[in-house]
C-alpha positions, 0 to 999 in steps of 0.5 A: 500500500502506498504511504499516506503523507498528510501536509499541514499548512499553518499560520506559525513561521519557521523559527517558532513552529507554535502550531506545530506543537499543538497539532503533534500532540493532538495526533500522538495523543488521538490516534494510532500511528503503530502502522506507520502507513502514514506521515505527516509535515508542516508547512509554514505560512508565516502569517495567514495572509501567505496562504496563496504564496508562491513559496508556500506552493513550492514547500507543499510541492517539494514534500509531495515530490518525496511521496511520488507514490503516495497518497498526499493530503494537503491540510490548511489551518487557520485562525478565524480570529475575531471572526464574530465581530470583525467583516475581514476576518469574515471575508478572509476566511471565505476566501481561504475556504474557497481556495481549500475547495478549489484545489482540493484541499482540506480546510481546518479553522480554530477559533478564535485562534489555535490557543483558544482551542488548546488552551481556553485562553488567548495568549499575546503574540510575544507569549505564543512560543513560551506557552506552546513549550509550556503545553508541549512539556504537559501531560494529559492535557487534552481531555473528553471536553477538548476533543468535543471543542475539535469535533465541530461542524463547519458554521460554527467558525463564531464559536471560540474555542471550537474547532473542526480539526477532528472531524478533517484528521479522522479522515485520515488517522485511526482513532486509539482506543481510549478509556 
């Protein structure tokens, strides 16, 4: 069977990979990677206005060169930031769902931000590095009440501390067995 490669394209930039702390934990601690029939990457944007760059193209290009063979699932994330109460934010993120759609590609949001979801706080943008390496040391810190956050359907982008992050990646990955 052909490997599966799963490419996360996040907001977060190179050096700090805050989002990518966020997303492994989920996976390691939600799903049964023991097959090892599946990878996954990161690309990073830098900024969610990037998401149509051409160097974000490349990146995702040249993870999907190493993986002629297989399957590769392209996976964008995004903040819907004051989604609720700013028409950009509303206006952004159609955009970017319509961009996912016409390229075949997923569409995961976190609102109001990745931190929210994780966290049930906003974090200040000089504070997002320490508290995903605060969160990455944790044990046992996605519970039942985080997982339903995740498993949101897509309407409800108003809604903080939602996500449907759960819904896109059980697509893909074999639920564990949790108590």
């Amino acid at each position: 069977m052909a490997n599966k490669q799963i490419i996360f394209v996040v907001e977060t930039n190179d050096k700090r990979r805050t989002d990518d702390i966020y997303i492994k934990k989920l996976i390691n601690y939600y799903y049964d990677l023991s097959d090892n029939d599946i990878t996954y990457q990161f690309v990073h944007m830098g900024g969610k206005g990037n998401f149509k760059n051409k160097s974000v193209a490349t990146k995702i290009n040249n993870y999907k060169k190493e993986n002629l063979k297989g399957q590769n699932i392209i996976v964008y994330c995004f903040d819907t930031d004051r989604i609720d109460k700013d028409f950009e934010s509303v206006t952004f993120l159609e955009d970017a769902q319509k961009f996912c759609k016409v390229n075949g590609y997923e569409f995961v949001w976190f609102c109001y931000e990745i931190e929210n979801v994780f966290l049930g706080i906003t974090v200040s943008d000089e504070n997002k590095f320490k508290e995903a390496i605060s969160y990455q040391k944790k044990e046992n810190v996605i519970d039942d009440k985080i997982i339903k956050n995740m498993s949101v359907t897509d309407g409800k982008q108003k809604s903080n501390n939602k996500s449907n992050i759960i819904l896109i990646l059980n697509k893909y990955f074999k639920r564990k067995a949790h108590k």
